[in-house]
N, C-alpha and C positions, 0 to 999 in steps of 0.2 A: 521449608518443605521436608527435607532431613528428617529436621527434627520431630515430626509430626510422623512420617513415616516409622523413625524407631522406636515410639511410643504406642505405634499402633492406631492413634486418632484417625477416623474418617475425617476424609475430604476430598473436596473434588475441584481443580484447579480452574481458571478461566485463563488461558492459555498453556503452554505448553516450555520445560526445559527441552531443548534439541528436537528435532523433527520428528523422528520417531520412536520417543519415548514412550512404554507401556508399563513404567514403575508404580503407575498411579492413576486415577480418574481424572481426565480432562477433557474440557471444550474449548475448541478452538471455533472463528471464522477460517477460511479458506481463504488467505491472502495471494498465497502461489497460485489458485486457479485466474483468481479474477485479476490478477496483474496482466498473466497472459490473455485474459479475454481482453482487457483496455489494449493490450499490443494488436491485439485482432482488430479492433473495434478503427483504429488509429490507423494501420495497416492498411484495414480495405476503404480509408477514407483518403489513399495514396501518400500518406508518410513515410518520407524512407530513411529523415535523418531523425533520430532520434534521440533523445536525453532520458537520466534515469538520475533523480532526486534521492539520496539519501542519508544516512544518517552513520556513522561512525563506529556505534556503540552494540556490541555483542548481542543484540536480541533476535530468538528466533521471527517475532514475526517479520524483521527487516530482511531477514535470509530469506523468509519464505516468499516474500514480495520481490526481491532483485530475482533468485529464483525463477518463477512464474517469466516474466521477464525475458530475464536472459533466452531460457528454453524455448519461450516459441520465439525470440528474435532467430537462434541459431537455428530453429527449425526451416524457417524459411528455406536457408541455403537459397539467400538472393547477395550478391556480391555487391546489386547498389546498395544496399543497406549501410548505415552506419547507425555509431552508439557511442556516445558522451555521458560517461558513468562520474558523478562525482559525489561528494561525503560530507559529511561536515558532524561536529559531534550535539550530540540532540539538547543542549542546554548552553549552548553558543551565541549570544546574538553579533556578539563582531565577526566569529568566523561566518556566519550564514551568507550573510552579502557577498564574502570573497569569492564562495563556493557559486555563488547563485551568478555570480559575476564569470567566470569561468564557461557557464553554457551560453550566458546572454553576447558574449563579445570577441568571441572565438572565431575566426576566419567561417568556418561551416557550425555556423550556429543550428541547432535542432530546429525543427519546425513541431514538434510535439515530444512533450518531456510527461513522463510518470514520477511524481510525486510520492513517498510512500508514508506520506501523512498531508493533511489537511493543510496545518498549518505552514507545512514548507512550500503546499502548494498555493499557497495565497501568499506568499511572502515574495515566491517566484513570479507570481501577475503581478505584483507591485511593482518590482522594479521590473520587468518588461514594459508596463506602461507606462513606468517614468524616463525609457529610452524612448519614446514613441511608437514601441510597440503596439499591435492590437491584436487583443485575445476573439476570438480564435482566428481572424484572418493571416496575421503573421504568425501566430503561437499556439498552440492547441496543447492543456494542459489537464491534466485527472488527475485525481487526489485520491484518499482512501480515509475513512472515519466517518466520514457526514455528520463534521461539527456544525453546529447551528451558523456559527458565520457563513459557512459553504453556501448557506442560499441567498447572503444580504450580499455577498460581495459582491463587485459588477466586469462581466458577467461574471453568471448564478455560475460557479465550481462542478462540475461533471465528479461525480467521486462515487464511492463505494458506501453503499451504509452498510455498518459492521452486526446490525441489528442486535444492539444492546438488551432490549428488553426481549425478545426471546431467548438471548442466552441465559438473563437471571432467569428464569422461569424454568430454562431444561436445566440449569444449575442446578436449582431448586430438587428439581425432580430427582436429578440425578445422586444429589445429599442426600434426601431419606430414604433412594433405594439404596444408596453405600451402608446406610446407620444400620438398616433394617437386615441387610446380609451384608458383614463387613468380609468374607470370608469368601464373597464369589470373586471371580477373575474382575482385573480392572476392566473399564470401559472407556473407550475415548469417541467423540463426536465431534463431526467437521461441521457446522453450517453453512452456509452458501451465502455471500457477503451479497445486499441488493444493488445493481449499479443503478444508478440516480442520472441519469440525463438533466444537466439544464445547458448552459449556453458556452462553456471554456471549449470545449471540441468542435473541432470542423472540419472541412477537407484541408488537406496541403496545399499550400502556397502555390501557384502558377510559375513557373518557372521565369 
C-alpha cells in the first residue's frame, strides 16, 4: 500500500490499516457495530456469562470486532456480567483446541461465546459437542463471515454475512471514481454486515 501511495497509483482498499485511517480509499464491513449488536442480541436472550473467540494476530478487523464487544459488555454496567476473552494465533491448529479448551472447562464456563470468524466458530461447536454439550441449549454461539459451511453445520451457525459481493461492486465503483478524479479528497465506506439467524443461539441456560 506504501508503495502504491508514493507512486501515486489509484486504489481503493477492501479493508482498512488502523481504525481511522483517511491516507487512502477504503471499504470496510462494520465488524465493531455488529459484534455489539450479537452482545445485544445474546443479552436480551439473558446471557450473562460470556466468551469472546479470538485470534492473536494484529489485524484491524479483530480489534474492531473485540471492540464492538467489549463496549457494549462495559456498557451494561451490570456487575453479574462476566467475560472469558481468549486468543490463539490464526494459522494454529494445535493451539486452537488449547484455546477452545480454556472457555469449554473452566469452572464458569460462558453460556454464549462471539466468535470473530466462522471458522473458529465451528471449531468451538465441535468440541462443545464432543463434551456433550448442546448448542444452543447449553452454548449459544455467533460467528462472523457467512462461510458456506455456516449453513451445513449442525446446528445452522447464527453469523454475520460480510456481504462480499456488494463490497466488489462499491469497490468497483469506487476505482473508476479514484481513476477518473485521482486528486479529490480520499473516501472511505462502512457497510453494514447482514446478521443471518439460523439455529447456534438461544436463550440462557436455566439456572
Amino acid at each position: 500500500m506504501a508503495r502504491l501511495q508514493a507512486r501515486g497509483f489509484p486504489f481503493v482498499a477492501h479493508g482498512r490499516n488502523g481504525t481511522d485511517d483517511t491516507s487512502y480509499c477504503w471499504l470496510d464491513t462494520d465488524g465493531r457495530a455488529a459484534f455489539a449488536d450479537a452482545f445485544e442480541l445474546l443479552y436480551g436472550l439473558g446471557h450473562r456469562r460470556f466468551g469472546l473467540l479470538s485470534i492473536d494476530d494484529p489485524l484491524t478487523f479483530r480489534i474492531l470486532r473485540e471492540d464492538g464487544m467489549r463496549n457494549a459488555f462495559d456498557g451494561k454496567g451490570d456487575p453479574g456480567l462476566s467475560l472469558c476473552h481468549v486468543s490463539c494465533a490464526r494459522y494454529d491448529p494445535e493451539g486452537r483446541p488449547r484455546t477452545i479448551s480454556t472457555l469449554l472447562d473452566g469452572p464458569d464456563r460462558p453460556t454464549a461465546v462471539l466468535a470473530v470468524a466462522d471458522g473458529l466458530a465451528i471449531e468451538l461447536m465441535a468440541a462443545a459437542q464432543a463434551r456433550g454439550l448442546s448448542i444452543p441449549e447449553d452454548l449459544s454461539v455467533i460467528g462472523f463471515d457467512n462461510i458456506p459451511a455456516a449453513a451445513h453445520v449442525t446446528p445452522g451457525l447464527t453469523t454475520f454475512d460480510a456481504r462480499i459481493a456488494d463490497c466488489a461492486s462499491e469497490l468497483a465503483a469506487m476505482l473508476l471514481a479514484r481513476i477518473a478524479a485521482p486528486d479529490q479528497p480520499h473516501v472511505s465506506r462502512l457497510l453494514t454486515p447482514q446478521l443471518v439467524l439460523r439455529h447456534s443461539h438461544g436463550p440462557a441456560p436455566r439456572a
